[in-house]
Residue frames as a rotation matrix with the C-alpha (Angstrom) as fourth column:
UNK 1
-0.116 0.590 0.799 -33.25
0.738 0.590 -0.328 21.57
-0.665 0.552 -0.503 13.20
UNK 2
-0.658 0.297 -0.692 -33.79
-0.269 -0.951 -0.153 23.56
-0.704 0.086 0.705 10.22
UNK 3
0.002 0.928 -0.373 -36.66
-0.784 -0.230 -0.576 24.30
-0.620 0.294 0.727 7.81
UNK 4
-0.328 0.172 0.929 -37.84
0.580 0.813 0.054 21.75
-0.746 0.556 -0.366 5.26
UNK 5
-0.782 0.108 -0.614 -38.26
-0.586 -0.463 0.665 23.23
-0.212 0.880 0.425 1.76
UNK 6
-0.317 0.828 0.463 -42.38
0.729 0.525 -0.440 22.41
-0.607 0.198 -0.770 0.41
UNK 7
-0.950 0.254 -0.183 -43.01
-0.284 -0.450 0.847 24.33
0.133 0.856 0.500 -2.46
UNK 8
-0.526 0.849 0.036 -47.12
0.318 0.236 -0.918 24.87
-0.789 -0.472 -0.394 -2.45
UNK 9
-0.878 0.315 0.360 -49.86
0.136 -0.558 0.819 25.83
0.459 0.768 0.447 -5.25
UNK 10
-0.587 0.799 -0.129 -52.70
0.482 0.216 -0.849 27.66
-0.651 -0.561 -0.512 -4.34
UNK 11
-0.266 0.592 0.761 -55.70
0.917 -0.088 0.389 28.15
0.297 0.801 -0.519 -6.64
UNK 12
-0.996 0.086 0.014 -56.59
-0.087 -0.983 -0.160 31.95
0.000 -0.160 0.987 -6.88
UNK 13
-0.577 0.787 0.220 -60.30
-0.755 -0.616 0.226 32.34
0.313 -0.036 0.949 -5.69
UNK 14
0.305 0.306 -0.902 -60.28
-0.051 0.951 0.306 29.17
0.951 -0.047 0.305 -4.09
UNK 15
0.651 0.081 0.754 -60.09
-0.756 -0.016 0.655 27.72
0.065 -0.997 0.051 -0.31
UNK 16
-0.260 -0.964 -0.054 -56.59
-0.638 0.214 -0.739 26.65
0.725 -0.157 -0.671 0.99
UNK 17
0.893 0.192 0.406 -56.37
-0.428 0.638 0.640 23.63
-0.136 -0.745 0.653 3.26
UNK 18
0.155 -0.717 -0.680 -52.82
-0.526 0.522 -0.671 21.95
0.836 0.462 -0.296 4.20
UNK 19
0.968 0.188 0.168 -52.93
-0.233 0.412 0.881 19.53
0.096 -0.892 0.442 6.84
UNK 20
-0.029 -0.999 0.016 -48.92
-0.569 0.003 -0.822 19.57
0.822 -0.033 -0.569 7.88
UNK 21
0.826 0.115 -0.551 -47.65
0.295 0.746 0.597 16.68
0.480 -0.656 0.582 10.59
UNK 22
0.372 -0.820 0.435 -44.50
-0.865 -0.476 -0.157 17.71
0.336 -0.318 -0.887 13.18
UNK 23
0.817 0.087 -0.570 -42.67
0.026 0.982 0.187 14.69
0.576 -0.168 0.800 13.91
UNK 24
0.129 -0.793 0.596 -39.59
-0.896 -0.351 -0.273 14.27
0.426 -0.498 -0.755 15.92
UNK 25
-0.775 -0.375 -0.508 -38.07
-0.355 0.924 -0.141 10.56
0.522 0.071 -0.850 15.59
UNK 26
-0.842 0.538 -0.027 -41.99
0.500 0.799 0.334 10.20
0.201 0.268 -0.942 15.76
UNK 27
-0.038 0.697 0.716 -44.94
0.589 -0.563 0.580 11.73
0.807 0.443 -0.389 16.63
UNK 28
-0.734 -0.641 -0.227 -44.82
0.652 -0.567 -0.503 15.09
0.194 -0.517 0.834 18.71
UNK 29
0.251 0.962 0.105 -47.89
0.963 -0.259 0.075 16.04
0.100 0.082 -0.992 20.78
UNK 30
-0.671 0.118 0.732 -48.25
0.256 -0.890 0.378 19.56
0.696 0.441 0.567 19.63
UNK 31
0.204 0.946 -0.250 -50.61
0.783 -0.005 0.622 20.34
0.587 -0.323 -0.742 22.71
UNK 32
0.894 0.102 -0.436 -50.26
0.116 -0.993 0.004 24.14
-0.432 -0.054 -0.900 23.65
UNK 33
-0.540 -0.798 -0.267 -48.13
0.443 -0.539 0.717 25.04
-0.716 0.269 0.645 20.83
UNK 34
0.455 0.817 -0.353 -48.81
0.154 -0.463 -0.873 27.65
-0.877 0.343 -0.337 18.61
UNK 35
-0.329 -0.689 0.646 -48.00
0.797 0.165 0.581 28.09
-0.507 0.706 0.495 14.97
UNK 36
0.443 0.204 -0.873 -48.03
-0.363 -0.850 -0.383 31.34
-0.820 0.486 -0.302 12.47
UNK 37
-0.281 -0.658 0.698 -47.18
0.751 0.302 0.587 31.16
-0.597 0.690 0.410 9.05
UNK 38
0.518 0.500 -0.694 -47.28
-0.242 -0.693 -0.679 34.16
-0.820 0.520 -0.238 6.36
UNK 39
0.181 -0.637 0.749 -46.72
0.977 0.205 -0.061 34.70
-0.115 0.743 0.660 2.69
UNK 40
0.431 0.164 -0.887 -45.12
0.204 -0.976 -0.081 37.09
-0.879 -0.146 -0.454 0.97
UNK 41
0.938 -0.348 0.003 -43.99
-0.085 -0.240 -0.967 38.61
0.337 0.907 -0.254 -2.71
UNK 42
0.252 -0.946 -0.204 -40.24
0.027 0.217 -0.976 38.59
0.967 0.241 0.080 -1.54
UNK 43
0.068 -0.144 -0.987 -38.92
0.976 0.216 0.036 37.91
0.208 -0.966 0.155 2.28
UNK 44
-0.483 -0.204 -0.852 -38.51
0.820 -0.446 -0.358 41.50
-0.307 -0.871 0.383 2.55
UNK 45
-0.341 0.775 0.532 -41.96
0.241 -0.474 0.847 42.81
0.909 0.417 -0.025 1.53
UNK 46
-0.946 0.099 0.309 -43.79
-0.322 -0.395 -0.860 44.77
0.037 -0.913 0.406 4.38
UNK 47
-0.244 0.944 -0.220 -47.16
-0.968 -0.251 -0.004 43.35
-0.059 0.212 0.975 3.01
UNK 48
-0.967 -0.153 0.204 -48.06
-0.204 0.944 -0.261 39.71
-0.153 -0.294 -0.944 3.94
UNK 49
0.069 0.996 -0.065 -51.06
-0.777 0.095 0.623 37.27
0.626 0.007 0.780 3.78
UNK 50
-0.519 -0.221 0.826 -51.42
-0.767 0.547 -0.336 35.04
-0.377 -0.808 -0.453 7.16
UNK 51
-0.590 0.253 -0.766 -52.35
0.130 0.967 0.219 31.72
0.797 0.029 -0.604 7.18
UNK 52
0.492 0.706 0.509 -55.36
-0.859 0.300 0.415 30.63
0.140 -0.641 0.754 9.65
UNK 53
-0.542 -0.484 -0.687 -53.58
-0.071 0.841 -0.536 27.88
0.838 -0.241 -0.490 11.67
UNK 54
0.715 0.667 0.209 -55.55
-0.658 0.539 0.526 24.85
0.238 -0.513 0.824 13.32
UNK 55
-0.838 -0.515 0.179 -54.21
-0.531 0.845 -0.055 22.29
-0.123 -0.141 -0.982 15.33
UNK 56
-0.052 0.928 -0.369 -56.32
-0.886 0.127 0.446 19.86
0.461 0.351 0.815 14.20
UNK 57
0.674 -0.091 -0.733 -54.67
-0.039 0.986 -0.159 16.74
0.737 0.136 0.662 15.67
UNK 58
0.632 -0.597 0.494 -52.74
-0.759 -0.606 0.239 17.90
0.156 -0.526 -0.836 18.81
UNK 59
0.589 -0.052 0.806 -51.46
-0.596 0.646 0.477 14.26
-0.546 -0.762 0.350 20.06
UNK 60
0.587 0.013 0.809 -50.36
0.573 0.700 -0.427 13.04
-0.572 0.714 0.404 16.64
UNK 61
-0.580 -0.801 -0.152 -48.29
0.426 -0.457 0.780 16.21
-0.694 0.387 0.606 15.97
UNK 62
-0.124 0.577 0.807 -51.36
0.992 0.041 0.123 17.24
0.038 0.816 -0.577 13.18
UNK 63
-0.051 0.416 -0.908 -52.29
0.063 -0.906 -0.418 21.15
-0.997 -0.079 0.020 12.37
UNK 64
0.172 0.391 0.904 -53.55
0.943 0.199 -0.266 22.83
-0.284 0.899 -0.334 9.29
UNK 65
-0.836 -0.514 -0.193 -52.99
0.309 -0.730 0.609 26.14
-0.454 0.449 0.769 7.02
UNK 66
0.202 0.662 0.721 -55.89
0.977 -0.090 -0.191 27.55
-0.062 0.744 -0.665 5.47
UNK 67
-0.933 -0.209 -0.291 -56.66
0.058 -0.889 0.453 30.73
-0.354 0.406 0.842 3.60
UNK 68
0.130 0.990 0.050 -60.11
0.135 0.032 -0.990 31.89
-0.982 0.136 -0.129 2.61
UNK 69
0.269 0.143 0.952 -61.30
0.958 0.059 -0.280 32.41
-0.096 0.988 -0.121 -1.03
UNK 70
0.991 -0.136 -0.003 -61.32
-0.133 -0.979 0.157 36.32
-0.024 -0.155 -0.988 -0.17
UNK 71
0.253 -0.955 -0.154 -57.37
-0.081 -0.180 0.980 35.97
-0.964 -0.236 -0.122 0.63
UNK 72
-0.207 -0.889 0.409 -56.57
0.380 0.312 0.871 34.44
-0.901 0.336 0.274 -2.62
UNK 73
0.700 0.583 0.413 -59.04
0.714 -0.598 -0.364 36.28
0.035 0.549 -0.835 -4.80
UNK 74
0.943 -0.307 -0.132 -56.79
-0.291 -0.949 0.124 39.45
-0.163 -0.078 -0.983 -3.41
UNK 75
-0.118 -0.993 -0.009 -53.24
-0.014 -0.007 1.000 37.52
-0.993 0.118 -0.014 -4.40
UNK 76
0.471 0.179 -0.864 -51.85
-0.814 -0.290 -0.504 37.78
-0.340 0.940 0.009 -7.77
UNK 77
0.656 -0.704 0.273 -50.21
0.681 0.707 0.190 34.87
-0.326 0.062 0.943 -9.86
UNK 78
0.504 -0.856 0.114 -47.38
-0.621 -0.451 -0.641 34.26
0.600 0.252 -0.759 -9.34
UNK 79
0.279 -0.285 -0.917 -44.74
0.585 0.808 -0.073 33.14
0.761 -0.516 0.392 -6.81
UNK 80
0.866 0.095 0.490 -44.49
-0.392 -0.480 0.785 34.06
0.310 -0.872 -0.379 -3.24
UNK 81
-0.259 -0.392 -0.883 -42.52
0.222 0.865 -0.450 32.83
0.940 -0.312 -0.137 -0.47
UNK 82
0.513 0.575 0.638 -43.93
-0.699 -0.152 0.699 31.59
0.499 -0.804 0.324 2.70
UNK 83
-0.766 -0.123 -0.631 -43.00
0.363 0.728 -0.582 29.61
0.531 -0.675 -0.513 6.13
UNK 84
0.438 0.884 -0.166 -44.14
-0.276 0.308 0.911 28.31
0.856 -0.353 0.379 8.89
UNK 85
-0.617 -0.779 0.117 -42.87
-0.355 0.142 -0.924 28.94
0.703 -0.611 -0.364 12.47
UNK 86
0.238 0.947 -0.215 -43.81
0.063 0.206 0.976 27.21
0.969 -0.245 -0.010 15.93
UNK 87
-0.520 -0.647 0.557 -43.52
-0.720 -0.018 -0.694 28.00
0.459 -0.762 -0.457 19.27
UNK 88
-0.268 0.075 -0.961 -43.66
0.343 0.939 -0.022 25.59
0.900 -0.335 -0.277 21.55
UNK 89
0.738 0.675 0.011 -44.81
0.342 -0.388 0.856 25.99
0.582 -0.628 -0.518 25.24
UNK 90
0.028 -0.923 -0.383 -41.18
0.992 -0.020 0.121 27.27
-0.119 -0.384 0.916 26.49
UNK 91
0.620 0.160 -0.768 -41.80
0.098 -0.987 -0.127 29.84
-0.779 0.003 -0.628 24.37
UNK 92
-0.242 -0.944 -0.223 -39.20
-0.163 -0.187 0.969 28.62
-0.957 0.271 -0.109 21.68
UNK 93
0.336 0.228 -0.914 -39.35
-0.515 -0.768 -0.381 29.47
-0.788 0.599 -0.141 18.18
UNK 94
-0.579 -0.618 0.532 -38.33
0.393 0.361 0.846 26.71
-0.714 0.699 0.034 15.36
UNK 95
-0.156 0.352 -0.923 -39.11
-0.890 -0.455 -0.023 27.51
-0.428 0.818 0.384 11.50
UNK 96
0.171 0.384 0.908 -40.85
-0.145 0.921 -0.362 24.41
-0.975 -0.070 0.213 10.55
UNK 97
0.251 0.293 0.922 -41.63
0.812 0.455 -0.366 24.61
-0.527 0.841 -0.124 6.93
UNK 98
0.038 0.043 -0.998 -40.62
-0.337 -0.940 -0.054 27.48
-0.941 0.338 -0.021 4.08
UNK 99
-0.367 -0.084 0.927 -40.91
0.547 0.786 0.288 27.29
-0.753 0.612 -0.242 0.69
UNK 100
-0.977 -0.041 -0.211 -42.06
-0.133 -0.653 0.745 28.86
-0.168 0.756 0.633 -2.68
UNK 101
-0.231 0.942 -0.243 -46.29
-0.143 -0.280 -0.949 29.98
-0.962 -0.184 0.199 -2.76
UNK 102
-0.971 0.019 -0.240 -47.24
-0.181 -0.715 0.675 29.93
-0.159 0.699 0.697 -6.19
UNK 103
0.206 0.920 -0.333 -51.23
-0.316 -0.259 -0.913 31.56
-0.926 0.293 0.238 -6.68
UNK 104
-0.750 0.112 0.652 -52.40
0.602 0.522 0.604 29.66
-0.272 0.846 -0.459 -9.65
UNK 105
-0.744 0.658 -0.120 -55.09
-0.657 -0.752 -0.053 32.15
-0.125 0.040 0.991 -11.84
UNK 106
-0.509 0.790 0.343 -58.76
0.731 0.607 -0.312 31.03
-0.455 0.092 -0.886 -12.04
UNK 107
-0.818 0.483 0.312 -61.24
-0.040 -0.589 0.807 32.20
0.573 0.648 0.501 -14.36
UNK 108
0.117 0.924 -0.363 -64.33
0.572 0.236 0.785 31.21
0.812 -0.300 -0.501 -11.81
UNK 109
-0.717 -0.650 0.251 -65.04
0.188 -0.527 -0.829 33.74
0.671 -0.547 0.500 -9.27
């Protein structure tokens, strides 16, 4: 399987929420697995900003992405790039999602 491409906008100085489904010629309970996702300025920056990842919906395949205001307050605009890997309870490793970040600026802060 390989990654799906999802291009994302997140509002600078705003709270991130993406509620992401895993399917697999339907739904795929997602109960102990774990997921990570970071961004970064170019795949082979040393400086990253994690995602907070929730399953939110284990049975249905459901989990979420967030980021606080603090995170995106500290990103500049622009464009990133960012995936999203899961292991599963084997211990195996798929890249779910990857895809181009761009931090939209905000004047409220």
């Amino acid at each position: 399987m390989s990654a799906g491409i999802y291009n994302i906008i997140i509002e600078q100085h705003a709270d991130y929420e993406q509620i992401l489904q895993v399917k697999d010629s339907g739904n795929l309970d997602i109960t102990g697995y774990s997921f990570a996702g970071s961004i970064r300025e170019r795949s082979q920056s040393t400086t990253s900003v994690d995602f907070t990842t929730t399953i939110t919906d284990a049975s249905h395949g459901k989990f979420s992405l967030t980021l606080t205001d603090t995170q995106t307050a500290a990103m500049k605009p622009g464009d990133y790039e960012y995936d999203v890997v899961m292991t599963d309870t084997a211990g195996t490793k798929t890249r779910l999602i990857q895809g181009i970040a761009t931090v939209a600026s905000g004047m409220t802060r």
